[in-house]
Structure formats: structure tokens, C-alpha cells
Rosetta silent file (secondary structure, phi, psi, omega in degrees, C-alpha in Angstrom):
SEQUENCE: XXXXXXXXXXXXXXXXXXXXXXXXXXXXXXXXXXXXXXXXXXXXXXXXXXXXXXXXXXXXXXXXXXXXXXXXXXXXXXXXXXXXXXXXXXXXXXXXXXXXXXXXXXXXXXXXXXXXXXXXXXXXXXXXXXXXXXXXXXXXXXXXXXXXXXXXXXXXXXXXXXXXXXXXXXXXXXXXXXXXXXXXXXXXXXXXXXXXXXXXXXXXXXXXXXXXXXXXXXXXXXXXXXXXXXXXXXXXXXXXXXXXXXXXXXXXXXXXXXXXXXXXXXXXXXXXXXXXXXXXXXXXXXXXXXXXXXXXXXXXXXXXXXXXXXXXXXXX
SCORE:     score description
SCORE:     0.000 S_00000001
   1 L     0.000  120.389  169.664    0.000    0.000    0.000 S_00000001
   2 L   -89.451  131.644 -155.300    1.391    3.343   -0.820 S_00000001
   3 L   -66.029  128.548  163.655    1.832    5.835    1.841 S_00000001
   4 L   -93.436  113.369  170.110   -0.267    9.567    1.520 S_00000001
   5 E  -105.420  133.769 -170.641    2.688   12.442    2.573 S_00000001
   6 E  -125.164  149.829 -149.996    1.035   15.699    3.260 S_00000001
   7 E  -141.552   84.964  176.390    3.611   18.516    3.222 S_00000001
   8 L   -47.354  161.631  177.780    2.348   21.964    5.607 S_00000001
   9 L    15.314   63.934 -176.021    2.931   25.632    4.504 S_00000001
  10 L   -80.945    6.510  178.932    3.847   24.678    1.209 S_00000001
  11 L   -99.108   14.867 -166.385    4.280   27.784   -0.380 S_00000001
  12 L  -112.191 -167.794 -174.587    6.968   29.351    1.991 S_00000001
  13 H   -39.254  -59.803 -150.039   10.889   29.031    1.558 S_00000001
  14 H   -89.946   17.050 -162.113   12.069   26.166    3.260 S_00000001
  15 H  -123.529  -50.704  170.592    8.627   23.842    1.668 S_00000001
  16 H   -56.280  -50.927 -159.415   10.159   25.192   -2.021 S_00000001
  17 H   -76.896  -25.852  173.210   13.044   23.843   -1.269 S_00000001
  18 H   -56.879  -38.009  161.349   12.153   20.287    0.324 S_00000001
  19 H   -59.011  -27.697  142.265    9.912   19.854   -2.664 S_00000001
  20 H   -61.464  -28.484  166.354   12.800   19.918   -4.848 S_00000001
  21 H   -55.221  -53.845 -169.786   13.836   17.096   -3.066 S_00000001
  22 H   -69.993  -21.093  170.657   11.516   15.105   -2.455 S_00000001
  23 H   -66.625    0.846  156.681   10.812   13.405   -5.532 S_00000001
  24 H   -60.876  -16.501  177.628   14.392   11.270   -4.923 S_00000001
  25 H   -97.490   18.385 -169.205   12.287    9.510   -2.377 S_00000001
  26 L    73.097    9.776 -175.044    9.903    8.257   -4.849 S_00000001
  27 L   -92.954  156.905 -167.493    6.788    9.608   -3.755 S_00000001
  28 L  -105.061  170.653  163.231    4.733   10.646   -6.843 S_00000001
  29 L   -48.604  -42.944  172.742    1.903   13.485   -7.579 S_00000001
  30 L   -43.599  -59.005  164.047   -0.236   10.669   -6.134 S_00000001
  31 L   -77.868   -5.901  176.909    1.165   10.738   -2.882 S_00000001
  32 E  -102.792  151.187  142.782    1.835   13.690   -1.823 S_00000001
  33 E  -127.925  120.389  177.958   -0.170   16.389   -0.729 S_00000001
  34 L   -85.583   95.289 -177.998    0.235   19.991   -0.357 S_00000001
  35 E  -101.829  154.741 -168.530   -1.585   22.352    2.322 S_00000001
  36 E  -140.367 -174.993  167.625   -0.887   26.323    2.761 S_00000001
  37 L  -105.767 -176.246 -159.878   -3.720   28.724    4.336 S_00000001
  38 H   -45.474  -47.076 -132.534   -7.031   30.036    3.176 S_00000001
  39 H   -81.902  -13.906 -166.005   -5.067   32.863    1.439 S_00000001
  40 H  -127.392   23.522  172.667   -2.936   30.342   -1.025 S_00000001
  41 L   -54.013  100.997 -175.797   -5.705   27.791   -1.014 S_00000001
  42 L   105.475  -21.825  176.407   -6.236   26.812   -5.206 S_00000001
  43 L   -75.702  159.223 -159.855   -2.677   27.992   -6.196 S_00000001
  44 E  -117.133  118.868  170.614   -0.522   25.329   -8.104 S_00000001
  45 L  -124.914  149.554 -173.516    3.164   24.713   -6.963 S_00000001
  46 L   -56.257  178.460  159.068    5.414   22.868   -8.614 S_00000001
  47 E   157.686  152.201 -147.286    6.890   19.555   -7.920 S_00000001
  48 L   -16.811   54.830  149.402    8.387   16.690  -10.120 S_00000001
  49 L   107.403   23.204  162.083    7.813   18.173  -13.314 S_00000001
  50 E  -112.338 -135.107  153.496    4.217   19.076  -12.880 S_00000001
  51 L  -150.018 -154.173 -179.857    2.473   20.655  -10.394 S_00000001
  52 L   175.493  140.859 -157.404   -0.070   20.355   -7.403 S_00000001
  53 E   -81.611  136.455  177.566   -2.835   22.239   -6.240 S_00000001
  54 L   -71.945  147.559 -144.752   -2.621   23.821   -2.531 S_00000001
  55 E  -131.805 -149.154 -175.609   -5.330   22.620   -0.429 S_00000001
  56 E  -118.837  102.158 -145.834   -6.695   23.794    2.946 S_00000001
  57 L   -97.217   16.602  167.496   -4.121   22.640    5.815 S_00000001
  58 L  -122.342   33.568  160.993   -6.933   23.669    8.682 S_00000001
  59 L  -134.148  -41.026 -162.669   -9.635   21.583    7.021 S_00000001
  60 L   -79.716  152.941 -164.398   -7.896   18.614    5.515 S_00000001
  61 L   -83.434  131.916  172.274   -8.122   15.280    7.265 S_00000001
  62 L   -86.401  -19.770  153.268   -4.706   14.220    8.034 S_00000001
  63 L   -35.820  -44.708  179.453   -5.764   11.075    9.123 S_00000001
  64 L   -35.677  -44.892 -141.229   -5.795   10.258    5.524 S_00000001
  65 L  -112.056  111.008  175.542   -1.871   10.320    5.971 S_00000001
  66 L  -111.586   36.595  162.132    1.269    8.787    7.321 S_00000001
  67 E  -157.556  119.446  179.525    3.625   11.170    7.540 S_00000001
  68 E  -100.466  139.043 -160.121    2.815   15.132    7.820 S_00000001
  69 E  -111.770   97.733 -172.811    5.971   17.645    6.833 S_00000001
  70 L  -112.597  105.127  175.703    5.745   20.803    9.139 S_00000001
  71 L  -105.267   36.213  179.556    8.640   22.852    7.979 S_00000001
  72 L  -148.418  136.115  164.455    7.165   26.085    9.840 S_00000001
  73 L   -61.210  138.772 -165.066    6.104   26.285   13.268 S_00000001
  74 L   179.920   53.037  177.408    2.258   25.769   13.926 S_00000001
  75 L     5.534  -65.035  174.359    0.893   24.833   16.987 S_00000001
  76 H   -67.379  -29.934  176.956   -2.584   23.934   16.020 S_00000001
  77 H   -95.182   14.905  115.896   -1.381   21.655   12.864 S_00000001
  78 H   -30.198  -54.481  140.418    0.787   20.046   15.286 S_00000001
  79 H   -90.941    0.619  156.915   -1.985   18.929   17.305 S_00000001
  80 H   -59.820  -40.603  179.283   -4.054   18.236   15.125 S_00000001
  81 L   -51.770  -38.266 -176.873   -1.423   15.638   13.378 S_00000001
  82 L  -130.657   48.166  112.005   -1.464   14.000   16.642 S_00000001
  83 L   -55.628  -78.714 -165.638   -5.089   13.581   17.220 S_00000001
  84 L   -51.773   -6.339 -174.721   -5.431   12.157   13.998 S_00000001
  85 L    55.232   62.825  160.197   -2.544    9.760   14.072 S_00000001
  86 L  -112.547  129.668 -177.263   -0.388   11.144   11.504 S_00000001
  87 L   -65.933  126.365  171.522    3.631   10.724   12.124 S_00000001
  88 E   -90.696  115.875 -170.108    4.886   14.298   12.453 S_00000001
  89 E  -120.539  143.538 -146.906    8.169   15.461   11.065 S_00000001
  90 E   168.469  118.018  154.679    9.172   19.122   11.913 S_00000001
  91 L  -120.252   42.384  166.931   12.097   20.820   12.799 S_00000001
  92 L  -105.733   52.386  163.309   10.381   23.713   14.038 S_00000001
  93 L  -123.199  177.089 -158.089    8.851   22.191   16.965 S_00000001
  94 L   -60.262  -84.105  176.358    8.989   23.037   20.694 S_00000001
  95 L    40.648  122.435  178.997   10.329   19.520   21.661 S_00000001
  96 L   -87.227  -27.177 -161.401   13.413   19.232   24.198 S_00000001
  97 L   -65.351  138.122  177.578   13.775   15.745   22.679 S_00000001
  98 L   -30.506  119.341 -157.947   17.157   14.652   20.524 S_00000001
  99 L   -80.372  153.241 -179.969   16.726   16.085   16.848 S_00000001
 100 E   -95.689 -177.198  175.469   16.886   13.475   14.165 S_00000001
 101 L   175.564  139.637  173.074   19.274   13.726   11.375 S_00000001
 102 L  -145.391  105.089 -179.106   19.991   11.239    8.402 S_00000001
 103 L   -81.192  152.351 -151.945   22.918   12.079    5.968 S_00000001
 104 L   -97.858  112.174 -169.393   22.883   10.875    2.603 S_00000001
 105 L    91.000   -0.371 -173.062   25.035    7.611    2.408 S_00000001
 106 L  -119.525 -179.557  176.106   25.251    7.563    6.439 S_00000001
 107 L   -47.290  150.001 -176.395   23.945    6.034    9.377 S_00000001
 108 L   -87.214  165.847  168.265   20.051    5.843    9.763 S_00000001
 109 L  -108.731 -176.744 -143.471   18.676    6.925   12.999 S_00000001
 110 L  -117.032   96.421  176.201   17.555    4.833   15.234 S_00000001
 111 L  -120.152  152.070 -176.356   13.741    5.504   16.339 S_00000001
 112 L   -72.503  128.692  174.649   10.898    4.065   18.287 S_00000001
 113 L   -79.714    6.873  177.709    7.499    2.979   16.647 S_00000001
 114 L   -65.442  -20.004 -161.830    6.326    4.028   19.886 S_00000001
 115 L   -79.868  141.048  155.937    7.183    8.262   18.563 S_00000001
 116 L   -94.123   -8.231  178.191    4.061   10.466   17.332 S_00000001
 117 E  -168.547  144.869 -164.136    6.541   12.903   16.444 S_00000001
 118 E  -127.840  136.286  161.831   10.114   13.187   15.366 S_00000001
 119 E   -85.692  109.987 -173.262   11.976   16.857   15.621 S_00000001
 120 E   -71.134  153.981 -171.978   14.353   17.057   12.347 S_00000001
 121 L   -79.303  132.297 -144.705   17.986   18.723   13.111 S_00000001
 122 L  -105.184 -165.384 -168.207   17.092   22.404   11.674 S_00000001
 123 H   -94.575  -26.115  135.655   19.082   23.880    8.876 S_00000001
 124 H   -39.544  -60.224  178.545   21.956   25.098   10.790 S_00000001
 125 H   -68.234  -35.965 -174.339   22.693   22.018   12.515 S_00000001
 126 H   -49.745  -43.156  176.070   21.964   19.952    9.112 S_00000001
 127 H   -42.148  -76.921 -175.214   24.557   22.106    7.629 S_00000001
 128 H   -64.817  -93.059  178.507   27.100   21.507   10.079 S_00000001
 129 H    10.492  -86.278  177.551   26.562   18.056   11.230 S_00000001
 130 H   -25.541  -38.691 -178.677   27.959   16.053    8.153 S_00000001
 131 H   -74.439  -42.660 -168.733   31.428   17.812    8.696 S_00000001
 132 H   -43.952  -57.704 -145.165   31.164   17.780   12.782 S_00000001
 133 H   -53.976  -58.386  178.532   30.435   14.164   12.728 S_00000001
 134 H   -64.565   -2.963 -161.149   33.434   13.153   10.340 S_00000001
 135 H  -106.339  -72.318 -171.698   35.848   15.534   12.360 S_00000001
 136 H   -70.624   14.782  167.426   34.930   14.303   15.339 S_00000001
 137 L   -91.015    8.238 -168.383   36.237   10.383   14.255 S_00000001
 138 L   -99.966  -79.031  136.307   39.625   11.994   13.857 S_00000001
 139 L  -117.581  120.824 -179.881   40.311   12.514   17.715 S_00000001
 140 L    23.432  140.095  151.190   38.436   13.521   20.718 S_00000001
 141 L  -107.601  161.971 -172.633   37.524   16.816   20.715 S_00000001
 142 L   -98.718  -63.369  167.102   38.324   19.671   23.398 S_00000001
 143 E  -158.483  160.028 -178.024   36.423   22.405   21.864 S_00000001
 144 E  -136.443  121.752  171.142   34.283   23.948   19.145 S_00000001
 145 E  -100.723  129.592  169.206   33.805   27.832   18.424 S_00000001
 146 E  -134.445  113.242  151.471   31.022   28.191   15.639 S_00000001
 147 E   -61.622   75.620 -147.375   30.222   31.488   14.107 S_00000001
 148 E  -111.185  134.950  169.640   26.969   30.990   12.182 S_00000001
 149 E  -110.979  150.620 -155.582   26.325   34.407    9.609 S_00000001
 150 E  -145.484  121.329  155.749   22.621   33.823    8.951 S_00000001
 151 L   -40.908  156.051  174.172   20.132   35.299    5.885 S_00000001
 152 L   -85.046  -25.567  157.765   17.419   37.060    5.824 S_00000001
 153 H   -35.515  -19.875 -173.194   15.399   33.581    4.706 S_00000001
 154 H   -58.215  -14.125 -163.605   15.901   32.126    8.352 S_00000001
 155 H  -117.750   39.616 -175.342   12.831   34.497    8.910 S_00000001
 156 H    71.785  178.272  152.689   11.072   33.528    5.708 S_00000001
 157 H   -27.523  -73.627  172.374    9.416   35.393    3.095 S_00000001
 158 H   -48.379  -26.249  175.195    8.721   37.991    5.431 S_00000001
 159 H   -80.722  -40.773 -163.121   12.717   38.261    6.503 S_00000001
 160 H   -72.607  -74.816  163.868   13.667   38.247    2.528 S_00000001
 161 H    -7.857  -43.083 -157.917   11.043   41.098    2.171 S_00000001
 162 H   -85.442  -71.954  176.218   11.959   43.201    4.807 S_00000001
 163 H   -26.847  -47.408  176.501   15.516   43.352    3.624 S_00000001
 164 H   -58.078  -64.308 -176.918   14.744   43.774    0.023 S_00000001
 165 H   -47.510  -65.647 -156.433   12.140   47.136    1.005 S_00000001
 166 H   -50.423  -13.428 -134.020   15.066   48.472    3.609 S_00000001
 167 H   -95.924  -74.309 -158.241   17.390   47.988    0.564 S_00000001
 168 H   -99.554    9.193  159.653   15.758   50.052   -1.891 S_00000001
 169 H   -64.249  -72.609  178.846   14.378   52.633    0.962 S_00000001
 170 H   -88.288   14.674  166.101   17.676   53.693    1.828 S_00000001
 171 H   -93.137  -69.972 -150.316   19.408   53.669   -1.607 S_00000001
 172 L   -91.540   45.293  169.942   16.397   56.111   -2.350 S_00000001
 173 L    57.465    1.785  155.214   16.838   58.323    0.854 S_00000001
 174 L  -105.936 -178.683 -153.201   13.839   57.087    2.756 S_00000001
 175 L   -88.046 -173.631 -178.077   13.450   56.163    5.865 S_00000001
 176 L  -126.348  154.056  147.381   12.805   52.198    7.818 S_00000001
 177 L  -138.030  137.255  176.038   11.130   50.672   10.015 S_00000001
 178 L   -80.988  147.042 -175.073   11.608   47.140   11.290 S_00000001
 179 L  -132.915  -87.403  178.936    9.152   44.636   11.843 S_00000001
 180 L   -39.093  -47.366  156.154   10.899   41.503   11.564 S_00000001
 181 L   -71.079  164.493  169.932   13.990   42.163   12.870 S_00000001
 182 L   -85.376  -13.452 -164.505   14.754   44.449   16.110 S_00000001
 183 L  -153.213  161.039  165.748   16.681   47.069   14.031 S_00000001
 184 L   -36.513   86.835 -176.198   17.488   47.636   10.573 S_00000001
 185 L   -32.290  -70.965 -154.390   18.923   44.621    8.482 S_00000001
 186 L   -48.091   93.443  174.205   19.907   46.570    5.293 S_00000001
 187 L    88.408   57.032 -175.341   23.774   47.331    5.444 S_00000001
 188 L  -158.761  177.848  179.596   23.640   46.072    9.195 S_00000001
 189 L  -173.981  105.735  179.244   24.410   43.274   10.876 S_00000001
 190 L   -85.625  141.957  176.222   22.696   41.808   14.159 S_00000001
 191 E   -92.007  139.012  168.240   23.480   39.720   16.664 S_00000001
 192 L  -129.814  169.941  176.328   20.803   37.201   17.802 S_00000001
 193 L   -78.793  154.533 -170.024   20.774   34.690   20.352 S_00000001
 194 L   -85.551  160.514 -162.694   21.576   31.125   19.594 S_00000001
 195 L  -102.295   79.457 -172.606   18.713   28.474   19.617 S_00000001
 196 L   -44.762   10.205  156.354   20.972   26.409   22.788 S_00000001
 197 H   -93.099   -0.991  138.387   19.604   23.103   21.916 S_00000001
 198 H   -43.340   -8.829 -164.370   22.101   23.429   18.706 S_00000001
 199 H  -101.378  -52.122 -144.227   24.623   23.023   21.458 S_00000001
 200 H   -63.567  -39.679  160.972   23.137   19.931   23.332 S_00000001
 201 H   -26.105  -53.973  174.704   22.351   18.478   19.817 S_00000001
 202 H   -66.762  -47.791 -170.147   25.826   18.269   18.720 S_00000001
 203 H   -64.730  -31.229  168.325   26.801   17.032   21.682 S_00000001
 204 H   -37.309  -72.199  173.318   24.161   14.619   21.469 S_00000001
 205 H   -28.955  -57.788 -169.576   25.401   13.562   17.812 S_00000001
 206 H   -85.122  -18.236  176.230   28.885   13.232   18.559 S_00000001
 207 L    80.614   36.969  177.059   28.304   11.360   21.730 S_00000001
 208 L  -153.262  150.693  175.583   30.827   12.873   24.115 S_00000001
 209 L  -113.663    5.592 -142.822   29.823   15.649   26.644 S_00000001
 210 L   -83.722  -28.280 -166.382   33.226   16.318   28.079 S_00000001
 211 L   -84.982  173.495 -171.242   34.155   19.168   25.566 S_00000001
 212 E  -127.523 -179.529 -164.124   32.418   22.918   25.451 S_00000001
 213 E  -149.581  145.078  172.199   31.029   24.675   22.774 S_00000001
 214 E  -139.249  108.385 -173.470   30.810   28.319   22.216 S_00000001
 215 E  -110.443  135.124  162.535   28.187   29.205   19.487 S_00000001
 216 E  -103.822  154.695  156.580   27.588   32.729   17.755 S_00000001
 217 E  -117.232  129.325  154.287   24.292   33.762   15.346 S_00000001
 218 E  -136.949  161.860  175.411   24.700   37.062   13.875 S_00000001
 219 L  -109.565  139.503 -176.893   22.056   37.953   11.171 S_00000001
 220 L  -124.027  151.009 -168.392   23.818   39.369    7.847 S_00000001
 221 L   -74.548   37.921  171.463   22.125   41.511    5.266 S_00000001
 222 L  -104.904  169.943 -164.797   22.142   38.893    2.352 S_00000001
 223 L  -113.850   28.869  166.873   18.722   37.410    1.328 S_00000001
 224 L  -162.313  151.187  163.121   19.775   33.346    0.612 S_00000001
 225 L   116.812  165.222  168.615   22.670   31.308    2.427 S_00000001
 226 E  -167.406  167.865 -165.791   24.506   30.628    5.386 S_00000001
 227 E  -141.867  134.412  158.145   28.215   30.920    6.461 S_00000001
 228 E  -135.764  132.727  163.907   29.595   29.482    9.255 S_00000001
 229 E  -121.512  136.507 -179.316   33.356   29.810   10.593 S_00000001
 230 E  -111.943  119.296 -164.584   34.469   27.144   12.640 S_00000001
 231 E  -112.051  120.799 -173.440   37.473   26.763   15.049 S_00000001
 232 E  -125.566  111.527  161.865   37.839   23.148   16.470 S_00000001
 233 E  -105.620  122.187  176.964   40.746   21.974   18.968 S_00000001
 234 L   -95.181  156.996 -173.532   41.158   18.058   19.688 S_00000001
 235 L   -66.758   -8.083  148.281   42.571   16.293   22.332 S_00000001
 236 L  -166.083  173.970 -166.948   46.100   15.293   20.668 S_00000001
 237 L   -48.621  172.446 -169.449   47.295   16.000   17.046 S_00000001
 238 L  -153.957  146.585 -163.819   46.124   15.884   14.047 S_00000001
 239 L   -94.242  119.978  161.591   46.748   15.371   10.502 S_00000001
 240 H   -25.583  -65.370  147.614   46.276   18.099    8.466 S_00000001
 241 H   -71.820   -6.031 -164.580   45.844   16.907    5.106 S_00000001
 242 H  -100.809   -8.821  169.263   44.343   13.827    6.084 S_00000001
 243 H   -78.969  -60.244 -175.247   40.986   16.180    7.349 S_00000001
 244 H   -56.333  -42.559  175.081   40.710   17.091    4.478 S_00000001
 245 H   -62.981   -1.242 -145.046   40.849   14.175    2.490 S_00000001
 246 H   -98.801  -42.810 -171.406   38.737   12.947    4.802 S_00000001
 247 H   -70.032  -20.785 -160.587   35.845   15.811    4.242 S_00000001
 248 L   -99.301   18.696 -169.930   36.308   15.861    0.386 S_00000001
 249 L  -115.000  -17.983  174.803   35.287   11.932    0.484 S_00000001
 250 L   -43.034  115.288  178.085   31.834   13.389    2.323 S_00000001
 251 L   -74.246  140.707 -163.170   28.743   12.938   -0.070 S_00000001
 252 L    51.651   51.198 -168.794   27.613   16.482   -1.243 S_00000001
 253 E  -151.648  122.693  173.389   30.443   18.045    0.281 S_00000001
 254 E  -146.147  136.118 -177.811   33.615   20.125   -1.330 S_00000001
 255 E  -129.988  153.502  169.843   36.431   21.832   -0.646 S_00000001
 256 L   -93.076  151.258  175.213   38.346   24.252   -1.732 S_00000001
 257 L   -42.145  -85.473 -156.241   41.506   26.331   -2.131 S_00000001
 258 L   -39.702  159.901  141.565   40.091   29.843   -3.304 S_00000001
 259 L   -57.022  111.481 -169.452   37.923   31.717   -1.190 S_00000001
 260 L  -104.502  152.902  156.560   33.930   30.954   -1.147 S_00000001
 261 L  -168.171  164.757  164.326   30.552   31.922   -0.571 S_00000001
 262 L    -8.032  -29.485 -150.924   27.123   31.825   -0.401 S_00000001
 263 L  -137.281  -43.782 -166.024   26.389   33.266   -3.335 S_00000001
 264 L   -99.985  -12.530  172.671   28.829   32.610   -5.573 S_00000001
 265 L  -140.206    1.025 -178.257   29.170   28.876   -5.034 S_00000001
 266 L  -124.798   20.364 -175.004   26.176   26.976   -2.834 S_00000001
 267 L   -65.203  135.336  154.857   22.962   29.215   -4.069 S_00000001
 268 L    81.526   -3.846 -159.984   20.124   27.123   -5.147 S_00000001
 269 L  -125.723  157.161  179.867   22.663   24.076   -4.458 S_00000001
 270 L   -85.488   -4.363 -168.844   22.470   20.632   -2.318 S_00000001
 271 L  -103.875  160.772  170.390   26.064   20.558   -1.550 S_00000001
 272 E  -101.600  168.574 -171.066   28.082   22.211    0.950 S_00000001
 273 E  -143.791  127.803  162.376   31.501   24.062    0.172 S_00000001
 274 E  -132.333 -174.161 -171.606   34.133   24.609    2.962 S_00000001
 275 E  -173.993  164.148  153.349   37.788   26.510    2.454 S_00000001
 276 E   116.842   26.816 -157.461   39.715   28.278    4.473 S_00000001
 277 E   -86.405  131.986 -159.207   41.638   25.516    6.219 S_00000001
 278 E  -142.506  134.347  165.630   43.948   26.534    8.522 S_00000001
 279 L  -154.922  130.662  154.050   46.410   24.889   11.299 S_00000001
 280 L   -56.885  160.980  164.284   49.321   26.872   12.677 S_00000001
 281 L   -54.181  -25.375 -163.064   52.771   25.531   12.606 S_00000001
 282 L  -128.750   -4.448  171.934   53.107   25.340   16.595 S_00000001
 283 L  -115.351   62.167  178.128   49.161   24.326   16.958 S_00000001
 284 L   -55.477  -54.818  147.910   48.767   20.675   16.079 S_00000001
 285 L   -18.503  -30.454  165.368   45.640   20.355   17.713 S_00000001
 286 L   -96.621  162.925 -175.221   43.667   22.766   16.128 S_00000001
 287 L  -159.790  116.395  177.710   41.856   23.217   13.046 S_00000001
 288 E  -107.129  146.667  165.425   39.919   26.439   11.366 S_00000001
 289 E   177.882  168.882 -148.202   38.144   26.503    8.803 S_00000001
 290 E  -116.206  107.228  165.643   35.166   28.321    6.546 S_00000001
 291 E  -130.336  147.732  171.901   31.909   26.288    5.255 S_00000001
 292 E  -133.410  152.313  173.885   29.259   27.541    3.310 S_00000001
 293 E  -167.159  175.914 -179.322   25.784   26.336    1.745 S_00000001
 294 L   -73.173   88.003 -177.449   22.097   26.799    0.801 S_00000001
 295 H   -68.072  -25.819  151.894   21.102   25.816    4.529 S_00000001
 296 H   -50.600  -58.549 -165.424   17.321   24.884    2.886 S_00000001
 297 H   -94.640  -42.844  179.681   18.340   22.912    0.705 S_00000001
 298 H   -50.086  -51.049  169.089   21.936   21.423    1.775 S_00000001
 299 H  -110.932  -83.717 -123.355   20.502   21.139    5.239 S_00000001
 300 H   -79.469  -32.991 -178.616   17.021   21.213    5.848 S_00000001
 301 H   -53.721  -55.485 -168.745   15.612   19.656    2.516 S_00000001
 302 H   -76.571   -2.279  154.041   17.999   17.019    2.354 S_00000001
 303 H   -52.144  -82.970  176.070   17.741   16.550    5.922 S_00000001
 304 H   -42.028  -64.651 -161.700   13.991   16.167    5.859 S_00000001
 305 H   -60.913  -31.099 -169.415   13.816   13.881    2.456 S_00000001
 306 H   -71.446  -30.145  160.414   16.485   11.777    3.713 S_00000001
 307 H   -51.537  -45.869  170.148   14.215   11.025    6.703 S_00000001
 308 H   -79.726  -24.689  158.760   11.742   10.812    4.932 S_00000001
 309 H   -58.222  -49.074 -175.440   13.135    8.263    2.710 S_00000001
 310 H   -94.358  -16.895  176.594   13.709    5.732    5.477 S_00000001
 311 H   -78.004  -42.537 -176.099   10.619    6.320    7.214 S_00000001
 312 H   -57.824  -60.457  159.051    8.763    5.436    3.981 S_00000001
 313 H   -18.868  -84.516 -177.256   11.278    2.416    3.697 S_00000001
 314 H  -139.263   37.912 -179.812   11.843    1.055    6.472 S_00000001
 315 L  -148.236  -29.710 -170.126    9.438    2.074    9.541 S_00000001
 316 L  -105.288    0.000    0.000    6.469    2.229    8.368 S_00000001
């Protein structure tokens, strides 16, 4: 019997991009279903090389369905999903519990058919994860400093928007006001607080608590993307070259000499990019370096699909 996947607030960023995705997991036009609200209710979005009409996600029965896609926080389709006894996948929800993650080519995760709901590893961590993971099989780790520069997509439509109006406001000498943000994006650059269960996550992931973590968010005035730079020290030496070799064997994963970014090498793309690799001469222990990617698609889509791919598979 083939499974009905219903796929929430399909019209906003991070729904475009898992919908590029998703047809690698084999579900068809058939199977799938797409709900938005009243307002995008009858519009047609694409998806493997047709389209499909948006439906009404506060009327339709989700029962129908055995796996619902929440890639936006939404309280009420949350519980509804689990009245009706539809498996929930989401990695905007509230949850304290250990975020899932499945890398393409990597270990599966390991879940209970006892769960009504599984919280996916968010697009930051998704990002990161694939490198952490392989890094941390190298030696122990000590510590990890992560700098995440963060888009105005993290906040949606509404984040790309804002940025775009302050943009062409103050190129034409008028004035802003912020909504989304506390202060002015355009040609700015905010600090926000970090979401701390990225910390316990990793640690979660890598399986050792012993080491600390010091994570930044700043929000940067580009509209697609993410940056992160990351400073890692391990618990004895390490081979230089052989991290590398080790990361460029990583599916969807590449690195480079030159300098990179967002924009100029992961837009629009499933792969990650890192560069920037650095170990002093008197600091065998340490390791710096610069990765960047389409955190929708690189992490959360492929994140999601990949989940969704084994749940389809081999849990249900």
C-alpha cells in the first residue's frame, strides 16, 4: 500500500526547497499532498515536473496520511497531526527531545514505533553536522567555536522582504522601520541569540559531553545562504591533510583552495563548500576553517527527504 505524505505551509521558503527534493524519495503526484492557508488555497506549486494544487491545511483530514511535513512552526497543525494519528516530522517544533538527522550515504537513525513525532535537526545544525560528525572520528575533541552568519530567509518570506524594502528605501533616501527584525537589516548586521539546543544536539550527535562549545548567530544583510566559521581543537594532534581528504570523500560536500561563498558557489545548491583551512605551525591540535551552503536545501531539505526516505522504507 502506498503511503499519503502531506507537506504543511507549502508555499513558503524552506517547503520550495524540500519539494525539490523530495521526488528522490519516490513519492509521486499521487502521494503527496500539499496544504498552505485560506489565502494560497487553489494555487498550483510545482513539484516533479508538474504541479499540485494547494489545499486547505486547517480543514484537511490528516488522518488520511502517514507522515505530515511541518517545515514552519504551527501549533494547532501540530496537534491536530497527533489527534489524527499522523507521524509528524518538523524541525520547528517546541520539543526538548534529541533532533533526528539522516545524511545521505550515512547512518540511519535509530527511532521508536512508539514516537508520534520526530523533531528534524534544523538547517543550521543539518549544515554543520555532516562535517562535525566526520571531524569528530579523527580525535576527541576539546572544543568547538562556531560562528553561524545567517540570511534574511531564516525568517522567511517575510525576513527576505523586509531586507529587500530596507534595501531600496535607503538607496532612495527614505526612511525604515523594522518589523521583523529588532533594528534595521539593510547594510547592518545583528546579533541574535543562539537556539541552545544546537549546542546539546551536537553534543548529542557526537556522543561525548566532556568538551564545550561556544556558538555565535549574527544575522547578515544577504537574502539566501549561510556561512559558518568554525574553530575546532582536539585532544592530541592531528593530521592536516588527512581532514581534508577525509571531508572531500563526504557525499555532497567540497572543498576548496580559493575563497567561497554563499552566493557565488552553494545558491540554489544541495552541496556544501568549505575553504579556508587553517592549522598553525606550533598548533597541532587545532583546526579552522570556513563552510558555506544553501542551509534549505543542503541542510534542511535534504535533511527532511532523507528522513523521509527511510521512514517510507523502512518504519512504516
Amino acid at each position: 500500500m502506498e503511503h499519503l505524505v502531506a507537506l504543511s505551509h507549502a508555499s513558503g521558503i524552506a517547503a520550495e526547497a524540500i519539494l525539490e527534493k523530495l521526488p528522490q524519495s519516490g513519492l509521486t503526484p499521487d502521494s503527496l499532498v500539499l496544504l498552505d492557508d485560506d489565502s494560497n488555497i487553489g494555487k498550483r506549486v510545482p513539484f516533479a515536473g508538474g504541479s499540485l494544487r494547494l489545499q486547505d491545511q486547517d480543514e484537511f483530514d490528516l488522518a488520511q496520511c502517514s507522515l505530515l511535513l511541518m517545515p514552519e512552526a504551527d501549533a494547532q497543525m501540530e496537534s491536530r497531526a497527533l489527534k489524527q494519528g499522523c507521524l509528524l516530522l518538523s524541525h520547528a517544533l517546541e520539543s526538548d527531545s534529541p533532533a533526528v538527522f539522516a545524511a545521505a550515504g550515512g547512518t540511519q537513525p535509530e527511532l521508536a514505533y512508539t514516537q508520534t513525532s520526530l523533531r528534524l535537526a534544523g538547517a543550521e545544525l543539518a549544515s554543520l553536522l555532516p562535517v562535525l560528525l566526520e571531524l569528530g572520528q579523527v580525535a576527541p575533541l576539546e572544543h568547538i567555536n562556531i560562528t553561524l552568519l545567517r540570511s534574511a530567509e531564516f525568517h522567511g518570506r517575510a525576513g527576505v522582504d523586509e531586507l529587500a524594502s530596507q534595501t531600496i528605501n535607503l538607496l532612495n533616501s527614505r526612511s525604515v522601520e523594522p518589523g521583523v527584525y529588532a533594528q534595521q537589516i539593510a547594510f547592518n548586521v545583528l546579533p541574535e541569540a543562539s537556539d541552545p539546543r544546537i549546542e546539546s544536539d551536537i553534543r548529542h550527535f557526537l556522543g561525548n559531553t566532556s568538551y564545550t562549545v561556544a556558538l555565535q548567530t549574527v544575522n547578515v544583510p544577504i537574502f539566501h545562504g549561510l556561512a559558518a566559521a568554525v574553530q575546532l581543537r582536539f585532544a592530541a594532534g592531528i593530521s592536516f591533510e588527512g581532514c581534508k581528504s577525509r571531508l572531500a570523500e563526504l557525499v555532497n560536500v567540497t572543498v576548496e583552495k580559493g575563497p567561497v561563498s554563499p552566493i557565488s558557489d552553494c545558491n540554489q545548491s544541495f552541496n556544501c563548500v568549505l575553504s579556508q583551512f587553517e592549522q598553525a605551525p606550533n598548533q597541532p591540535t587545532e583546526l579552522r576553517f570556513w563552510l558555506v551552503a544553501d542551509p534549505m536545501r543542503y541542510g534542511l531539505a535534504n535533511n527532511y527527504v532523507n528522513v523521509t526516505d527511510f521512514l517510507l522504507k523502512s518504519y512504516l
